[in-house]
N, C-alpha and C positions, 0 to 999 in steps of 0.2 A: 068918611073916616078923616079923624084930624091928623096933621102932621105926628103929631107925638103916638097916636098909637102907628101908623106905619115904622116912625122910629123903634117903636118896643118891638115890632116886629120884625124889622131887620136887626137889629141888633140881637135877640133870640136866634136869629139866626147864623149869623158870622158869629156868633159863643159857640153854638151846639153842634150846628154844621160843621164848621173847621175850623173849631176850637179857638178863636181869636180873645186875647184875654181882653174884659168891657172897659178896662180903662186906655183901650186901642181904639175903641171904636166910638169917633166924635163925628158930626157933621163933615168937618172939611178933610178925613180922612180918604186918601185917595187906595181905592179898592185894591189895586192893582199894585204899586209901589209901598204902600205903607201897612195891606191889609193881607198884600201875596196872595188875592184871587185871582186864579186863571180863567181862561176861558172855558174850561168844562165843570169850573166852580162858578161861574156868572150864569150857566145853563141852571147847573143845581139850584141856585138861587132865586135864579126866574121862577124858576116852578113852585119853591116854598112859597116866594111871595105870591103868586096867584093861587094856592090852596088855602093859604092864609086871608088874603083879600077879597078873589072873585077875579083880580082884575091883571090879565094876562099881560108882560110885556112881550114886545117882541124884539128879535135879534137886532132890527135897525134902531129902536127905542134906547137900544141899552150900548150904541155905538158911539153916542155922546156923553154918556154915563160917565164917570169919572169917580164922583166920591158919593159917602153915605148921603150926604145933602141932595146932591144930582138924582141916588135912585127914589129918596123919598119924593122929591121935584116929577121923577117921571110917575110915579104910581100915582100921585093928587093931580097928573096932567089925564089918567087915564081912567080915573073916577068922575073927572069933570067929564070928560067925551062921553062918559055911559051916562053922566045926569042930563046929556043935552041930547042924547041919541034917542 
């Protein structure tokens, strides 16, 4: 998966999910200050994106998360670990 479709994919997400309107949601938008995901909206979202990907985060994964950049950064950290596994 390249960077940009993980982007379409969270992005479809934070729209549909919890309704964030798309000209909110940039790269260095920080999830939590700028985008008002909580922690049982960061669950929600782990999950979309591993039904979407394949590729599961986990709760420590998503502790240095911060912005849309950061989750695309960890999903292409977690597709290289299954290319190499």
């Amino acid at each position: 998966m390249t960077e940009q479709e993980i982007y379409a994919i969270l992005a479809n997400a934070l729209e549909n999910l919890f309704e964030i309107a798309p000209e909110r949601i940039k790269p260095e938008a920080d999830l939590f200050t700028d985008l008002e995901i909580d922690s049982i909206d960061a669950i929600d979202l782990i999950d979309y994106i591993k039904r979407q990907t394949g590729h599961k985060l986990q709760a420590e994964d998503f502790r240095s998360v911060r912005t849309v950049a950061d989750v695309i950064q960890a999903v292409m950290n977690k597709a290289k670990q299954a290319d190499n596994a």
